[in-house]
N, C-alpha and C positions, 0 to 999 in steps of 0.2 A: 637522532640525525636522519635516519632514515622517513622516518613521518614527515620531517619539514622537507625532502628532496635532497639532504645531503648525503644520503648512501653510497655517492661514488667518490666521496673527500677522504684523502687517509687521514690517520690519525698520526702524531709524532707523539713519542713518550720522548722527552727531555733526561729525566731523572727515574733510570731502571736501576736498584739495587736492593740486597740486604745489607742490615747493620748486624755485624758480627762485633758485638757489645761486650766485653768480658766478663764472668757473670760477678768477679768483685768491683765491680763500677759503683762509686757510691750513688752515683744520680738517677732519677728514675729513668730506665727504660722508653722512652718517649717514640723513636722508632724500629718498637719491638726489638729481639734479641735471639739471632742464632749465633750457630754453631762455625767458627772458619771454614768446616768440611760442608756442613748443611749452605753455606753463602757462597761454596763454589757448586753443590750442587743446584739448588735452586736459580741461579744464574744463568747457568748452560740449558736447566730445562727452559728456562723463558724465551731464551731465544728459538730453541727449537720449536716450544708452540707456537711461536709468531710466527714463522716460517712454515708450521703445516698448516695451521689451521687459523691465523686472523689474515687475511688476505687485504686486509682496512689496514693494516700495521703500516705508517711506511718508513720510518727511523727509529730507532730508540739506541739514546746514548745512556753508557753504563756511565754511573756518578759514586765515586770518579776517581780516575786515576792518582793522583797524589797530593801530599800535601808538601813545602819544602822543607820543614824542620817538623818536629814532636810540641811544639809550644801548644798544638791545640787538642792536644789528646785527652784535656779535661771535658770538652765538648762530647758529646754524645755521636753526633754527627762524623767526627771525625773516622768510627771506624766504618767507614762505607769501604775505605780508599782496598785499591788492587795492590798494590805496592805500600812499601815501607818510602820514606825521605829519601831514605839514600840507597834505592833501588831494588830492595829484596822482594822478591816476588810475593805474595799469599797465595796460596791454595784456590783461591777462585781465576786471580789469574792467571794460573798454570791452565785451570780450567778453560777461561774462556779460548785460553793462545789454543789447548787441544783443539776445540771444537770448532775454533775457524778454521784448518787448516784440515779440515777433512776434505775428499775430491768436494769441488762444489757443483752447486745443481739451483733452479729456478724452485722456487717455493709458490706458495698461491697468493695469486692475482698478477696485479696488470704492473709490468717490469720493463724498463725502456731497452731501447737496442741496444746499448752499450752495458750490461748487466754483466760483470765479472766472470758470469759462468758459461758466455757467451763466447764462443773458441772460433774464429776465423780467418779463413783460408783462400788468399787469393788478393785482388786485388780490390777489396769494399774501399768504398769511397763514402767519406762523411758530410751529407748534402743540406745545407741550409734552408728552412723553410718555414713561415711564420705559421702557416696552418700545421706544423706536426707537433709531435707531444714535447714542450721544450724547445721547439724551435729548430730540431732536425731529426733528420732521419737514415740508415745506411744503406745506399745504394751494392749491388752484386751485378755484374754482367757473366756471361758466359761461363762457363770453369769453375765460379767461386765456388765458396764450400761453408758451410756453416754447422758446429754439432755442441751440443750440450746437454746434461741432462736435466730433469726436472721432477720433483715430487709434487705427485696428483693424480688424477683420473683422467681429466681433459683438456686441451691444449689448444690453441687459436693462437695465428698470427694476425699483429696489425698492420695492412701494408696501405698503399697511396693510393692501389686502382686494384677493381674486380679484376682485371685481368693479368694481375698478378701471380693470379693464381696458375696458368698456360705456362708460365717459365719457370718453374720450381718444379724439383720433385721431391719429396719426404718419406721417408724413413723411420717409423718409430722401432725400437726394440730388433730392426734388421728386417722390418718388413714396408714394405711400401702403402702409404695411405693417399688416399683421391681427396682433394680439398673442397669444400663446400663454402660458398659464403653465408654467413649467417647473420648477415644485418650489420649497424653499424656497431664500431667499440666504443668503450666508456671517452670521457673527455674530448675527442675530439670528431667523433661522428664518422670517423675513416673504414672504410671496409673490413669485415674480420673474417678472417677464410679457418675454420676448422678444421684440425687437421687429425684429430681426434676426439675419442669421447669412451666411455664406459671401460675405460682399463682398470684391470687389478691398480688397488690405490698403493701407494711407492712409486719408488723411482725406476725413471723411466729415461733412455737413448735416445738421442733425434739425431740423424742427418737431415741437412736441409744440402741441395745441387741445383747453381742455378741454368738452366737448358737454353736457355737463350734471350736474348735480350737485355732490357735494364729490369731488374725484381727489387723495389724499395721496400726496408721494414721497418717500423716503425713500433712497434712495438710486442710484447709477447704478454697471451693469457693463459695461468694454468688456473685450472678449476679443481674441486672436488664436489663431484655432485655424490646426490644418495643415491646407491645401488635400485635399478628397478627391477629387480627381483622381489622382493616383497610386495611390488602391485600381482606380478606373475602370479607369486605365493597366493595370495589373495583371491585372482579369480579364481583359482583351481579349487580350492578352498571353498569357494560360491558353485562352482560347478559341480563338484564332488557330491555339496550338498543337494546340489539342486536335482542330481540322480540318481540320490538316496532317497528322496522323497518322493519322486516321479516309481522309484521302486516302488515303495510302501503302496502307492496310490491304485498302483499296476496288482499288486497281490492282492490287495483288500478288495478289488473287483471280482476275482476270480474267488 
């Protein structure tokens, strides 16, 4: 995708599951076979990867919740389901209910303004507009207040106008950050004002305060980029050598 220019299209996974197969099934095996415990673990970790680390992800529906009767439990397929017919939970979906239900926080990539984890205080108004992502965006005046958290490294808002950036102030972790613009964001070509960059990778606190005026947001980026400490490593590395051998050259004269 990314060769032909589609790198900024997410991907939907329709059908995420395991088949927890009993292992006396007479039938073959056809989509593979674990365990109830291994189909509630492997479940919970998939969503968690998607969320740190495919930033392309952008749905994936678990398949599937139930069936209405047992008629089709000779099917192989059949044992994907979260539930039993008549409501009994399985082990994976106890799992997945745990794991939604942890505080929530923004994962990596590009997440609209209205994103669950997104906590607002005041008086945000929801402004229609054909140029924004989906077709709107959330207006803040004065007072309002915006906070949530997010796992990653770095973080970019998308708002409507560079100078957006004059009425905002930001907060990551309880400390205050200077916003930068950094070119346009993916899809829609809108200004992106960085608000950070190279934090320890986990999660991480934002307050957002808007100082005055109207501040439209339109969207949020979290990144994970590769620590540049290893170019650091690297020169030193090249330097070290380069005056150890500048030694040697110095001795061997004398």
């Amino acid at each position: 995708m990314v060769r032909h220019g589609d790198g900024d299209k997410p991907i939907w996974a329709t059908e995420v599951g395991w088949n927890a197969l009993p292992e006396d099934f007479p039938a073959f095996p056809n989509y593979g076979r674990v365990t109830l415990e291994k189909q509630a673990e492997y479940a919970t970790q998939a969503y968690a990867r998607a969320s740190r680390e495919w930033p392309w992800m952008g749905v994936m529906n678990y398949w599937f919740f139930r069936r209405p009767s047992d008629s089709e439990k000779g099917q192989t397929w059949y044992y994907f389901r979260l539930v039993e017919p008549d409501f009994t939970p399985l082990p994976v979906y106890n799992a997945l209910t745990e794991w939604m239900h942890r505080p929530p926080a923004v994962g990596l990539g590009f997440h609209q303004e209205d994103h669950w984890a997104l906590h607002y205080e005041g008086q945000w108004a929801t402004e229609r507009d054909g140029q924004a992502v989906l077709g709107a965006y959330r207006r803040g005046t004065a007072g309002d207040r915006l906070t949530f958290d997010f796992d990653g490294t770095a973080l970019e808002l998308v708002v409507r106008s560079p100078n957006d950036r004059e009425r905002i102030q930001v907060w990551v972790d309880g400390r205050p950050h200077r916003l930068r613009e950094v070119g346009p964001a993916p899809y829609t070509q809108a200004p992106s004002l960085r608000v950070a960059r190279g934090l320890p990778n986990g999660r991480h606190h934002v307050e957002l305060a808007v100082k005055d005026g109207d501040f439209s947001l339109d969207g949020i980026i979290v990144r994970q980029e590769a620590p540049r400490w290893p170019l650091w490593a690297a020169l030193g590395t090249l330097a070290a050598a380069g005056g150890a051998f500048f030694g040697k050259r110095v001795r061997r004269a004398w």
